[in-house]
Backbone as CSV, one residue per row, in Angstrom:
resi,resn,N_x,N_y,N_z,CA_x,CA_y,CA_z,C_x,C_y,C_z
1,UNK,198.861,175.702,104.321,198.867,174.287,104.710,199.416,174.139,106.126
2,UNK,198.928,173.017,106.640,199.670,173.038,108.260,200.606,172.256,107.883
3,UNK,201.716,172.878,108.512,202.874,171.943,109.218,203.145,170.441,109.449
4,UNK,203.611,169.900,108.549,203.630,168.263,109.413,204.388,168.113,110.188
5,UNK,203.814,167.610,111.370,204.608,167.220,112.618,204.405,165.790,113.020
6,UNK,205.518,165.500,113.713,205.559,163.817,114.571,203.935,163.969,115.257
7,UNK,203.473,163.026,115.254,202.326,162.482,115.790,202.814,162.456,117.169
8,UNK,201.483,162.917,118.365,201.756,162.537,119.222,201.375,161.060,119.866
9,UNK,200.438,160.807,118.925,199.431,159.541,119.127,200.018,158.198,117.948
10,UNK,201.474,157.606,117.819,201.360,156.765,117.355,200.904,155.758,117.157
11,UNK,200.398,155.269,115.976,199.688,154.102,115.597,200.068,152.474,116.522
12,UNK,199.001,151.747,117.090,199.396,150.781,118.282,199.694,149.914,116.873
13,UNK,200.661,148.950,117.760,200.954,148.039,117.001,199.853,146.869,117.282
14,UNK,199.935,145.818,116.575,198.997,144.739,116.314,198.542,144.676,117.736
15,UNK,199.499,143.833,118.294,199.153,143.291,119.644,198.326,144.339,120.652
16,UNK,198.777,145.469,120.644,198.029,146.859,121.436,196.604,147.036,120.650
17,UNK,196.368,146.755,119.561,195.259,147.107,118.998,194.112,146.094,119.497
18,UNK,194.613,144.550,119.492,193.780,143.820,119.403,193.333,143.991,120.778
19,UNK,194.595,144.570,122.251,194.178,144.691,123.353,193.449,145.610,123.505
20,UNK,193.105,146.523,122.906,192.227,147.553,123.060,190.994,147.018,122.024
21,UNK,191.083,146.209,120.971,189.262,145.815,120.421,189.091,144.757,121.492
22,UNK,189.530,144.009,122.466,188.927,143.527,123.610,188.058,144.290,124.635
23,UNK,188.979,145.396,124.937,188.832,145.757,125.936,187.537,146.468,125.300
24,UNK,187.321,146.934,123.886,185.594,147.569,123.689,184.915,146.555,123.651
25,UNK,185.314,145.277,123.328,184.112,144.150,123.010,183.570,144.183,125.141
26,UNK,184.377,144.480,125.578,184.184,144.174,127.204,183.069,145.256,127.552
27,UNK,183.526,146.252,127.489,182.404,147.447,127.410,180.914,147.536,126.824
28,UNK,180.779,146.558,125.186,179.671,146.867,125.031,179.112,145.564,125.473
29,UNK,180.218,144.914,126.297,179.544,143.314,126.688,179.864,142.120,125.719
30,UNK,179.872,142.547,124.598,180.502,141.553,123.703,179.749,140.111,123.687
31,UNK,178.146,140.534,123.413,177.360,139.265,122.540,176.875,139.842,121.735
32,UNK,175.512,138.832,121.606,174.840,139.142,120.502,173.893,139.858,121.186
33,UNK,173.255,139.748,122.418,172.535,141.073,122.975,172.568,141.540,123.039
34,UNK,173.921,142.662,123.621,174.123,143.920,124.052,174.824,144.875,123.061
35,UNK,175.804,143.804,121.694,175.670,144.730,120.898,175.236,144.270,119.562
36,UNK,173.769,145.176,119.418,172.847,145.016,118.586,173.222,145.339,117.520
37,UNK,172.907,144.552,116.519,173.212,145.003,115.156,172.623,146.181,114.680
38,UNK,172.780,147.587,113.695,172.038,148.199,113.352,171.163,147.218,112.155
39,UNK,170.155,147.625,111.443,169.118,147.489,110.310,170.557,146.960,109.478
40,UNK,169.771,145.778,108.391,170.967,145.938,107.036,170.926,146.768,106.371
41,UNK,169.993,147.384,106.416,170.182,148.323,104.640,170.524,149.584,105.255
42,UNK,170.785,149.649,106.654,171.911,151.085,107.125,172.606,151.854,106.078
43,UNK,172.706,152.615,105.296,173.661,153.136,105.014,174.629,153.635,105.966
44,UNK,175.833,152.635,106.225,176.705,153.282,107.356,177.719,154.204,106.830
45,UNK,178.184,154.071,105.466,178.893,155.148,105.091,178.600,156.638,104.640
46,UNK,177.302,157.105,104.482,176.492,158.011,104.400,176.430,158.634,105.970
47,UNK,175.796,157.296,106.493,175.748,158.020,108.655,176.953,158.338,109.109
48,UNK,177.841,157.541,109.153,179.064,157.841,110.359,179.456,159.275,109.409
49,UNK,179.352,159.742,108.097,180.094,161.310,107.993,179.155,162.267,108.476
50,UNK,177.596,161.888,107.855,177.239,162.791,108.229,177.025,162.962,109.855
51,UNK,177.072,161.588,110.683,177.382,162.212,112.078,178.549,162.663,112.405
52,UNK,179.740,162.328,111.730,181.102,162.452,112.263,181.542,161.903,113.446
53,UNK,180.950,160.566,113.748,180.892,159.802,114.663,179.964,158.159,114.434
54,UNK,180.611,157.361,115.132,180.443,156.177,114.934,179.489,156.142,115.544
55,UNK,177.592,156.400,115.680,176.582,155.948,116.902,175.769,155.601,116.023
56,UNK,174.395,154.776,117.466,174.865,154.983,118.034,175.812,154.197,119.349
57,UNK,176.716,153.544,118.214,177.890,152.400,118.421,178.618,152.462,117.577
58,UNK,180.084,151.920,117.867,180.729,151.671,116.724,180.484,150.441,116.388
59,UNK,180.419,150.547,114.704,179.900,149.307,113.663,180.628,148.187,113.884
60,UNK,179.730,147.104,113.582,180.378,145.891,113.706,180.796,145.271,112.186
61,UNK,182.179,145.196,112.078,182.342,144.560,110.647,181.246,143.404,110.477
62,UNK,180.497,142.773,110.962,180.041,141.883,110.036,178.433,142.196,109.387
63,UNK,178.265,144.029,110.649,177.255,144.389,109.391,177.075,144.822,108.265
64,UNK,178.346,145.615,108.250,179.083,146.204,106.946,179.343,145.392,105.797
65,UNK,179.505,144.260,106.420,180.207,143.060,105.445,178.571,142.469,104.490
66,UNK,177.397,142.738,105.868,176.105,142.331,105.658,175.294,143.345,104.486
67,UNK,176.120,144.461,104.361,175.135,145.589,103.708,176.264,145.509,102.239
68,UNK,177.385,145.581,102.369,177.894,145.583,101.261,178.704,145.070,100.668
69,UNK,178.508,143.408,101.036,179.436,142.525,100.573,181.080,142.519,101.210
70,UNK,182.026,141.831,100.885,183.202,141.557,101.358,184.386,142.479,100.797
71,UNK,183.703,143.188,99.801,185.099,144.040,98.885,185.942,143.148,98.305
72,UNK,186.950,143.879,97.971,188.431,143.370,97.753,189.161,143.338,98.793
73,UNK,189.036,142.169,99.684,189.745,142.223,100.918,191.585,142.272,100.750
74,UNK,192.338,142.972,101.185,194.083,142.819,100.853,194.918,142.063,101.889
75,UNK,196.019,142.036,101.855,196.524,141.184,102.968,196.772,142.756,104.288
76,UNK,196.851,142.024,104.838,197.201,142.275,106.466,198.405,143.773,106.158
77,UNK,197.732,145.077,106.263,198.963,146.022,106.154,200.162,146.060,107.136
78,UNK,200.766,147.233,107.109,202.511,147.222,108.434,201.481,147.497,109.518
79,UNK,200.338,147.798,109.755,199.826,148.011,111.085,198.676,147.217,111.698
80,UNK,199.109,145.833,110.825,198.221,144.996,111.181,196.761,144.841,111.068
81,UNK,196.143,145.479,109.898,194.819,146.004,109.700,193.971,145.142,108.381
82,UNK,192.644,144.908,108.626,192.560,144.662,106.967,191.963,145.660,106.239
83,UNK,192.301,145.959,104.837,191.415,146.894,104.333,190.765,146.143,103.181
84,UNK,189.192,146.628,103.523,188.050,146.181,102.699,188.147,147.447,101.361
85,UNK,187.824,146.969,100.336,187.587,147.938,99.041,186.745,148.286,98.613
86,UNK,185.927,149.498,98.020,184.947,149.824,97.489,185.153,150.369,96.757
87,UNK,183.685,150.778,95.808,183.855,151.818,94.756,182.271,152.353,94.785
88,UNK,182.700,154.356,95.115,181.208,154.320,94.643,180.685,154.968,93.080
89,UNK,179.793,154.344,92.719,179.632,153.572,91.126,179.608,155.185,90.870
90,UNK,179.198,155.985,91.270,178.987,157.463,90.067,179.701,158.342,90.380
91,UNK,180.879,158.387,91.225,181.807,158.932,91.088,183.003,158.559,90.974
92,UNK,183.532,157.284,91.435,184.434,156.488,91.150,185.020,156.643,92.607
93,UNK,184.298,157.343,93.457,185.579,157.456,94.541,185.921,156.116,95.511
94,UNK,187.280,156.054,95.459,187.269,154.658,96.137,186.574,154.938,98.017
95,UNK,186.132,153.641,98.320,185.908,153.433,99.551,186.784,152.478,100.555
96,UNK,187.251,152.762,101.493,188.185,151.934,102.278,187.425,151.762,103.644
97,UNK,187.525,150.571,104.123,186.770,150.073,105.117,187.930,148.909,105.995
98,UNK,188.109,149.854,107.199,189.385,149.013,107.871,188.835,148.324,109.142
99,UNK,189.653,147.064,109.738,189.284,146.509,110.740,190.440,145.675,111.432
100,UNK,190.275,145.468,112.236,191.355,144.490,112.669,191.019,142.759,112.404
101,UNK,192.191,142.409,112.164,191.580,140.773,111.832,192.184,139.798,113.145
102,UNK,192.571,140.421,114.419,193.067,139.879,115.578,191.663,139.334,116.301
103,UNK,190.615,140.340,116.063,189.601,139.554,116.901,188.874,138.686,116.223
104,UNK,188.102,138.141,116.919,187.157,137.485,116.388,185.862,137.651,115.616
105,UNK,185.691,137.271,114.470,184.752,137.602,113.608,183.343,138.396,114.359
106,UNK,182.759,137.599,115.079,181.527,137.959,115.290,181.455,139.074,116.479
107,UNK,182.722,139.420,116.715,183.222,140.988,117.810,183.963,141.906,117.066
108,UNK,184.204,141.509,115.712,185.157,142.616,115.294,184.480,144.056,114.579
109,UNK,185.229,144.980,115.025,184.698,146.545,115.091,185.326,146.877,113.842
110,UNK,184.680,147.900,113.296,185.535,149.083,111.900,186.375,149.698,112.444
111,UNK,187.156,149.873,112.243,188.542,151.083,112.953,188.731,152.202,112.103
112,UNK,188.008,152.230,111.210,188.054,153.286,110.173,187.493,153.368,108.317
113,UNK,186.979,154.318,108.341,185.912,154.438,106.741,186.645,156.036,106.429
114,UNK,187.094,155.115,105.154,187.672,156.707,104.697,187.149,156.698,103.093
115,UNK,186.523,157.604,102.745,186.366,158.417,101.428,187.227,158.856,100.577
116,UNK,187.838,158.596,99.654,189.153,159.091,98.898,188.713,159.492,97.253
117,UNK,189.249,160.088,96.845,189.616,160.716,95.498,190.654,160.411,93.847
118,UNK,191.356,159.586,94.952,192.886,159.109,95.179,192.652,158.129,95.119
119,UNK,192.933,156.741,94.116,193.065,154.980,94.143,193.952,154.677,94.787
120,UNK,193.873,153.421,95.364,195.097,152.923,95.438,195.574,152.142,95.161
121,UNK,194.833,151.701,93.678,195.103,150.912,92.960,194.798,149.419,93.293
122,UNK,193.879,149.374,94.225,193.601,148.127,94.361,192.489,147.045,93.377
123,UNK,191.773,146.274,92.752,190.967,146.411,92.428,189.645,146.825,93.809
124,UNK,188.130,146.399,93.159,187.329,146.977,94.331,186.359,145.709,93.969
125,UNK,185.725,144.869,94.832,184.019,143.996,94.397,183.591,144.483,95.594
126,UNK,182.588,145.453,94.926,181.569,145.895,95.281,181.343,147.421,95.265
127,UNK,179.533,147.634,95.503,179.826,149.287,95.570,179.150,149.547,96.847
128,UNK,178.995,150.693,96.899,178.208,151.519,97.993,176.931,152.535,97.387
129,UNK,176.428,153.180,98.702,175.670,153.885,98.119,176.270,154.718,97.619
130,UNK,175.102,155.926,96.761,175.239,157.054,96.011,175.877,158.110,97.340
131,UNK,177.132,158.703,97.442,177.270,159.838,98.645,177.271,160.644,98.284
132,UNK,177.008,161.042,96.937,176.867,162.469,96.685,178.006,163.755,96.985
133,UNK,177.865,164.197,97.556,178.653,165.896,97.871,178.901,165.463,99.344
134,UNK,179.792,164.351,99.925,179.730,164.062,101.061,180.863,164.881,101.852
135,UNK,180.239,165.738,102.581,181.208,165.874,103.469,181.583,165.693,105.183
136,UNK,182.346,166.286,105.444,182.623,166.185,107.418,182.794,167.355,108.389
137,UNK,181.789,167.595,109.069,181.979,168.903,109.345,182.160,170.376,108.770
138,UNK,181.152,169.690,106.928,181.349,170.795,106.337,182.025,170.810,105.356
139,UNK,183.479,169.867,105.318,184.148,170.126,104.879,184.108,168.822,103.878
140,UNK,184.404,169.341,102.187,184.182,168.617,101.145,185.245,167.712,100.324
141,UNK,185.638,166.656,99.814,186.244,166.155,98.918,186.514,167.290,97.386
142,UNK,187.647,167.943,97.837,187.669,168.950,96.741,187.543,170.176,96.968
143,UNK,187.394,170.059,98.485,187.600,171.742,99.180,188.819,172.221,99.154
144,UNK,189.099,173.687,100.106,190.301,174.398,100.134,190.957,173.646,101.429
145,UNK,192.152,173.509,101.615,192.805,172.986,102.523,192.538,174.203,103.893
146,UNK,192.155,175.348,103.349,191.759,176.370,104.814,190.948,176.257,105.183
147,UNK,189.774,175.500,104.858,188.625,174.920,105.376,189.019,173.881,106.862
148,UNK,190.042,173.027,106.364,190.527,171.987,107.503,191.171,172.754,108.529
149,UNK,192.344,173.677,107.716,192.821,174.965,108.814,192.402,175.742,109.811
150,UNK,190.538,175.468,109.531,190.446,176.465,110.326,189.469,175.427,111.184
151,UNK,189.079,174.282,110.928,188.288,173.458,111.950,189.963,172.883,113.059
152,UNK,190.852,172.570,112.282,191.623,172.091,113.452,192.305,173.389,114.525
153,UNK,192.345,174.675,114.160,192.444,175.338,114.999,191.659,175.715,116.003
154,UNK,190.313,175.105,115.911,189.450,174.956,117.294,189.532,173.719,117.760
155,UNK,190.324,172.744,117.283,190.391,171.669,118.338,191.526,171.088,119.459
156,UNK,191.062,170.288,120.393,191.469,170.446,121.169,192.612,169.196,121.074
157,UNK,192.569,167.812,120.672,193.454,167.282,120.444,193.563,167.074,118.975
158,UNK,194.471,167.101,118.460,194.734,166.903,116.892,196.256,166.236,116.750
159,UNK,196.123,166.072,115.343,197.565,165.765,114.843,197.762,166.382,113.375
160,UNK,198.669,166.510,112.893,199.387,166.766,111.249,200.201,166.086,110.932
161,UNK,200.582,164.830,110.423,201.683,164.310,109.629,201.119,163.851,108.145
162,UNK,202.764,163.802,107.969,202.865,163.410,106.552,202.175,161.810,106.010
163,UNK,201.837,161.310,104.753,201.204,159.986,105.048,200.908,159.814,103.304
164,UNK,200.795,158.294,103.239,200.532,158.383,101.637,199.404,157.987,101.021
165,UNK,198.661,157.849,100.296,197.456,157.910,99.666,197.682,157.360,98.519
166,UNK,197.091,156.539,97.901,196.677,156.321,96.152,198.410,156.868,95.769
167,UNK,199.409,156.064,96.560,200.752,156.181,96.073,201.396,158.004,95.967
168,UNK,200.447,158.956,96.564,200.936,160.330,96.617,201.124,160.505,98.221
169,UNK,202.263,161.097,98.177,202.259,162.192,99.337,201.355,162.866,99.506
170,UNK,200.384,162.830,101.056,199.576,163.587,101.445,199.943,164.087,102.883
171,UNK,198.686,165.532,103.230,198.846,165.519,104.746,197.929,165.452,105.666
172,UNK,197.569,164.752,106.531,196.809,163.829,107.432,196.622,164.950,108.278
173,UNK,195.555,165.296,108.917,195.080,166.469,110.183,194.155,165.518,110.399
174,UNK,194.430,164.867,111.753,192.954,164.028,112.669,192.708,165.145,113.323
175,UNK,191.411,164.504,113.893,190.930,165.690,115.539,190.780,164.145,115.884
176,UNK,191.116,164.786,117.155,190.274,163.274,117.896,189.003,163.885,118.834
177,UNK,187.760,163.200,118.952,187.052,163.316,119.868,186.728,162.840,121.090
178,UNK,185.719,163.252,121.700,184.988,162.534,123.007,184.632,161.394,122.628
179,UNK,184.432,160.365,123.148,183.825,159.132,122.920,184.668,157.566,122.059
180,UNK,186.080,158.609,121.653,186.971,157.576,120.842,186.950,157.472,119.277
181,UNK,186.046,158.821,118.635,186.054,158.655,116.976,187.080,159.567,116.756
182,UNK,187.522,159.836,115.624,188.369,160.690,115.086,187.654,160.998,113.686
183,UNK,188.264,162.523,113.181,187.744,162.721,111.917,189.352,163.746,111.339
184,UNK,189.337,162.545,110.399,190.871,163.343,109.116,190.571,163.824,107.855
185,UNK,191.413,164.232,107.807,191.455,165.078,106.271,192.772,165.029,105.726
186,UNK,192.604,164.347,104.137,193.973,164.138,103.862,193.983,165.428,102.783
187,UNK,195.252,166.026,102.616,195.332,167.343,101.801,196.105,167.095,100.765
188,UNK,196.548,167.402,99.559,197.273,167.941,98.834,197.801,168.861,98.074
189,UNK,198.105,169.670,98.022,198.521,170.592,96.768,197.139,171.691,97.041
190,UNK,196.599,171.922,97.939,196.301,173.367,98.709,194.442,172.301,98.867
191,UNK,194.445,171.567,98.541,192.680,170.765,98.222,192.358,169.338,99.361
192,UNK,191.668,169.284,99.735,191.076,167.999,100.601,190.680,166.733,99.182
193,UNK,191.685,165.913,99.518,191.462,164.639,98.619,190.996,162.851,99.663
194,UNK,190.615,163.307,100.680,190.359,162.454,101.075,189.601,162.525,102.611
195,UNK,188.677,162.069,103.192,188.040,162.304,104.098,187.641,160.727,105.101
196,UNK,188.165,160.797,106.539,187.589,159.244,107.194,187.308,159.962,108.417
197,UNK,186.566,158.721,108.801,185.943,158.728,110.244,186.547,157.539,111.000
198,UNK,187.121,157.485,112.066,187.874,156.296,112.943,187.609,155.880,114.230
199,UNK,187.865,155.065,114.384,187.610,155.048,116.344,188.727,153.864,116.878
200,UNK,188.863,154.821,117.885,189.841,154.735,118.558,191.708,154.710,118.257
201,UNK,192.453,154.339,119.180,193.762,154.539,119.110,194.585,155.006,117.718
């Protein structure tokens, strides 16, 4: 297992977050022209793993919201985030779908889709598609934790800390990439119990 260590990349607080989903709404121009909705019936949680990247844009919550309903929306977490709920129907694995609720509806971005194993006890309205044997770079819900061991030892920025899940202690290995996505792997007890794709800070 790797090591948990202090993050070098702490989590922005509210106010830093929302200044940085500005500053992308500025970039992709921030209308309805320039950033185009994908198709509704996208499967975006199927694409962004199997690309391991958000393109070719990062999603706009209100298509997500358009393809698979509103979830079980929760209140506002310690990092200022909302998390949307899912369930997918034939395996039970929960789906988490995060965003910031600082911007404005019709600019606001996903900040993160994570795949879990692990409840967190929330309830869930709604499902997703079928994902099957989904994995990230290979690497599976129910793999060996040396699988992650050995993708983060070729990367170039990463992190390892400690972090909790469906009320367990887990351990978090991001990579971060080019372009502002990230891809984690949450571990436990020598196995990958959880898998997301993120963007930015």
């Amino acid at each position: 297992m790797l090591a948990p260590t202090l993050s070098a990349r702490k989590p922005l607080n509210r106010m830093n977050r929302s200044a940085f989903s500005l500053i992308l709404c500025v970039s992709l121009s921030c209308n309805a022209g320039s950033v185009r909705a994908l198709e509704p019936r996208v499967d975006y949680i199927a694409k962004v793993f199997a690309d391991g990247a958000y393109r070719p844009q990062v999603y706009l919550e209100a298509d997500v919201i358009k393809r698979y309903g509103k979830g079980a929306e929760t209140t506002v977490d310690q990092n200022g985030l909302v998390r949307r709920v899912y369930r997918e129907v034939t395996s039970g694995r929960e789906v988490v779908i995060t965003s910031n609720p600082d911007v404005a509806p019709e600019f606001r971005t996903v900040d993160e889709i994570r795949v879990s194993s692990l409840s967190s006890g929330r309830g869930a309205d709604g499902s997703v598609e079928d994902l099957g044997a989904i994995a990230l770079n290979g690497v599976r819900i129910g793999g060996p934790a040396a699988a992650v061991q050995k993708i983060a030892s070729q990367a170039a920025t990463k992190e390892s800390v400690q972090d909790r899940l469906g009320g367990m202690v887990v351990e978090r290995t991001c990579i971060f990439l080019e372009g502002g996505s990230s891809n984690c792997y949450f571990l436990r007890e020598g196995k990958v119990v959880a898998l997301a794709v993120g963007f930015g800070p």
